[in-house]
LONU-92517 format. One record per residue: x, y, z of N, C-alpha, C in turn. Coordinates in nm, 2 decimals, m for minus. Layout:
% residues N
((X Y Z) (X Y Z) (X Y Z))
...
***
This chain:
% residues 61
((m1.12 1.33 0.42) (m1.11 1.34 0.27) (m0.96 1.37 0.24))
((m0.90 1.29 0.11) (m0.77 1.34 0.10) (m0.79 1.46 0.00))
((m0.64 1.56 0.04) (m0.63 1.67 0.00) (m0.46 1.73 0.00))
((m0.43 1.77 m0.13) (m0.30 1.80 m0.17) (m0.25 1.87 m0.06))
((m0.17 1.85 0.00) (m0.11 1.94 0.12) (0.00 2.03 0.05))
((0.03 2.08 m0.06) (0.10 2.13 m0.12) (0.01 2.25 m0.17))
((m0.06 2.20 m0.29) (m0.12 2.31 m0.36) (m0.30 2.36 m0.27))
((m0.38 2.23 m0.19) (m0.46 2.19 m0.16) (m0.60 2.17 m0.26))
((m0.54 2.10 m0.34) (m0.64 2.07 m0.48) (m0.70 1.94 m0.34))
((m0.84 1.93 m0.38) (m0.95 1.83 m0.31) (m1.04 1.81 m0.40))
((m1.14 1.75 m0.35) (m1.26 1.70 m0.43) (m1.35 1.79 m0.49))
((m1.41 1.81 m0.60) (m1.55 1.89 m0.62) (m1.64 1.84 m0.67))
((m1.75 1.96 m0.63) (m1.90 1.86 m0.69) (m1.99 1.92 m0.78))
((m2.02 1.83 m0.87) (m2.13 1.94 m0.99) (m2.25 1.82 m0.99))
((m2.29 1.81 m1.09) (m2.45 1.75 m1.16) (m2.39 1.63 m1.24))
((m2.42 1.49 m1.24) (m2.43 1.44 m1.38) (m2.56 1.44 m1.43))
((m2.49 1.49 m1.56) (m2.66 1.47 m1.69) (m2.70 1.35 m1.73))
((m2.76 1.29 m1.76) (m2.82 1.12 m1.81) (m2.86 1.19 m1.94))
((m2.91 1.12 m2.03) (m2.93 1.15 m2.21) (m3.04 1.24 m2.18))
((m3.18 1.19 m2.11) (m3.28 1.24 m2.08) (m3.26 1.37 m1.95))
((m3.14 1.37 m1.96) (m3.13 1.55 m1.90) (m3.16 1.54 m1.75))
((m3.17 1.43 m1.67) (m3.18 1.43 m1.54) (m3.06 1.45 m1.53))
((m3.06 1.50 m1.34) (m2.95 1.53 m1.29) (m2.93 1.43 m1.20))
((m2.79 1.38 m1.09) (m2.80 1.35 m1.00) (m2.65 1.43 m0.92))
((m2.64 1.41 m0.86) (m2.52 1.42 m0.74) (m2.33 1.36 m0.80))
((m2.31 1.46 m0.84) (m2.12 1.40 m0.84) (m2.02 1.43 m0.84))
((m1.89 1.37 m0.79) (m1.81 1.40 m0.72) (m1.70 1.38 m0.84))
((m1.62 1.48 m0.84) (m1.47 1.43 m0.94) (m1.38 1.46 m0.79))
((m1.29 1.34 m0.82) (m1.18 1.35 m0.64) (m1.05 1.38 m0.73))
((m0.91 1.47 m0.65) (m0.80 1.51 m0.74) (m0.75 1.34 m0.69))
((m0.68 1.34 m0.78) (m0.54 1.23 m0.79) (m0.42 1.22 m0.68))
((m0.50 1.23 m0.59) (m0.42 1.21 m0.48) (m0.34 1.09 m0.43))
((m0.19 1.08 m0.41) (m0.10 0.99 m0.34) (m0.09 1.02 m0.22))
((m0.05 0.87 m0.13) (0.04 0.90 0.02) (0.20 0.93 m0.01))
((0.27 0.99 0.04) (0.39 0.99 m0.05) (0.48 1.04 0.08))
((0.61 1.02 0.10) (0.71 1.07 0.20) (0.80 1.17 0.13))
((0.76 1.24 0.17) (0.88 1.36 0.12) (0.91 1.43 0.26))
((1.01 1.52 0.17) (1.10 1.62 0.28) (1.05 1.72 0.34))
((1.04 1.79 0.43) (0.97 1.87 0.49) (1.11 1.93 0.61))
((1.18 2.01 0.59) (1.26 2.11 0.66) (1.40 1.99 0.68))
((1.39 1.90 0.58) (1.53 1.80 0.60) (1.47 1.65 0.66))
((1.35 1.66 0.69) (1.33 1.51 0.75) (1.21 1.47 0.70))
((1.19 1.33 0.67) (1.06 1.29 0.58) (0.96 1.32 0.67))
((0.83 1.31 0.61) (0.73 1.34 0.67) (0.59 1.24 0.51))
((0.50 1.17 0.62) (0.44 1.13 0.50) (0.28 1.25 0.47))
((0.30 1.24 0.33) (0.20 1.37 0.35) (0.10 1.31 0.24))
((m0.01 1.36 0.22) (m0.13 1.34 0.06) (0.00 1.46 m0.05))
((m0.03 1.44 m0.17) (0.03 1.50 m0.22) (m0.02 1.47 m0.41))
((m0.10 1.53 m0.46) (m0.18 1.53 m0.62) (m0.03 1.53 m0.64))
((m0.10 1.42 m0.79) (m0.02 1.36 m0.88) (0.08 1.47 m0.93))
((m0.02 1.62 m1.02) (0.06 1.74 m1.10) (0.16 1.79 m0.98))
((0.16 1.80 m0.88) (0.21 1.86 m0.80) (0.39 1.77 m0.83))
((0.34 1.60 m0.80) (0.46 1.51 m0.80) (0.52 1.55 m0.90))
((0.45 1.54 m1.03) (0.50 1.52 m1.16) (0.57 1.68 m1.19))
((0.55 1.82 m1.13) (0.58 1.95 m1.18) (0.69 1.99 m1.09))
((0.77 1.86 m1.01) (0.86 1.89 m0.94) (0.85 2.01 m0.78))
((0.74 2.03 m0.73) (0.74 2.09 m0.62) (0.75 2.04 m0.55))
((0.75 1.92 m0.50) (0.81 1.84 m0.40) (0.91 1.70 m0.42))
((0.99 1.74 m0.30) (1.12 1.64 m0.32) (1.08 1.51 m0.25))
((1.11 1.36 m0.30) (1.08 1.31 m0.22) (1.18 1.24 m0.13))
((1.10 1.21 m0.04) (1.25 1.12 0.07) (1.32 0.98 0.05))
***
């Protein structure tokens, strides 16, 4: 499963409701990219959520 190697935002799970109030099983997944960024001066390709790209904490290569 992909997972922000930065912040480690991953997938969670709750209930969907249907009108009639049943439940079933579901998954919301974070917004995860493959992405090459810098890691101590040399790229490295890592998972890495979208807010993380977009809020500037990682540089890329």
């Amino acid at each position: 499963m992909a997972k922000c190697a930065i912040c480690e935002k991953s997938a969670h799970f709750g209930n969907a409701v249907s009108h009639s109030h049943r439940r079933s099983n579901k998954m919301w997944k974070a917004n995860v990219k493959s992405v090459k960024i810098l890691v101590n001066g040399a790229a490295k390709k890592t998972y890495v959520c979208t807010s993380c790209l977009r809020s500037g904490k990682v540089e890329r290569a």
